[in-house]
Structure formats: C-alpha cells, structure tokens
C-alpha positions in Angstrom: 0.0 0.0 0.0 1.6 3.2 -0.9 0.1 7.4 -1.5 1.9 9.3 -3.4 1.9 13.1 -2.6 3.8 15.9 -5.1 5.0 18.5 -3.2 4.9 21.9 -4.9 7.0 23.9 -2.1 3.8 24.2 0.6 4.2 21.3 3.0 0.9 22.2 5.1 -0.9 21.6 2.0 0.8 18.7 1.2 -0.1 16.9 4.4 -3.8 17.9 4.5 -4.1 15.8 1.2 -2.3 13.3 2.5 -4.9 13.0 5.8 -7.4 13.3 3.1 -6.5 10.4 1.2 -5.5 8.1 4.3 -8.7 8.8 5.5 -11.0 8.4 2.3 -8.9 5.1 1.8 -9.7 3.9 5.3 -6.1 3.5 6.5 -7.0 5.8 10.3 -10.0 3.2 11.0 -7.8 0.4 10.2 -4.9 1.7 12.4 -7.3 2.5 15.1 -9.0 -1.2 14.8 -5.3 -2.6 14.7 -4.4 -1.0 17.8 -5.8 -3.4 20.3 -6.8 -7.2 19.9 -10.2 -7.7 18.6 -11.9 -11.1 19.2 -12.9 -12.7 16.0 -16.9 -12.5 17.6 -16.5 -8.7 17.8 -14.7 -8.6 14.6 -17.2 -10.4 12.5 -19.9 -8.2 14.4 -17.9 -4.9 13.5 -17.9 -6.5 9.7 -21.1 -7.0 9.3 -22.5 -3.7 11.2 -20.0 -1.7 8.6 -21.4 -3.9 5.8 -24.9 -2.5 6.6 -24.5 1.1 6.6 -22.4 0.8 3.4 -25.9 -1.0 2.0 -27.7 1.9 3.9 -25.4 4.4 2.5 -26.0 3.0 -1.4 -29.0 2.7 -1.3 -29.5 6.5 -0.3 -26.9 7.1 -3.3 -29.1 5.1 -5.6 -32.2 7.5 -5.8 
C-alpha cells in the first residue's frame, strides 16, 4: 500500500491531502482497529455492522 503526494513547495498543503487520502482510503480506521486485539466475535460483528450502513449508504446514493 503506498500514496503518493507531489509537493509543490507548501508542505501544510501537502499533508492535508495526505490525511485526506489516508482517511478516504480507510487506512485511520484500520490503524485505530489494529491497535488493540479484537476477538474474532467482535470482529465479524464490526464487519457485518460496517457492511450495513455501506448497503444503507447506497442505497441513499441510488435515488
């Protein structure tokens, strides 16, 4: 997994896109899930609670 930033001389620009794209990629929520162990019950719980508010989320989209 790499993001690739140019940097045109303004570095606080630079790393707002980069926290943009980490974040529209998912890589915070899967650092802050990594942190700590998760048992596989909560896990697949997690999965499938994410799973429905992406369907939600479409299905919003879709009208």
């Amino acid at each position: 997994m790499s993001i690739s930033i140019e940097v045109r001389g303004d570095i606080e620009k630079a790393i707002k896109l980069l926290k943009k794209r980490m974040q529209l990629e998912g890589i915070q929520r899967e650092l802050k899930h990594r942190r700590f162990y998760e048992k596989p019950s909560v896990k697949k719980k997690r999965k499938r609670l994410e799973a429905a508010r992406r369907r939600r989320k479409a299905k919003r989209r879709s009208f």
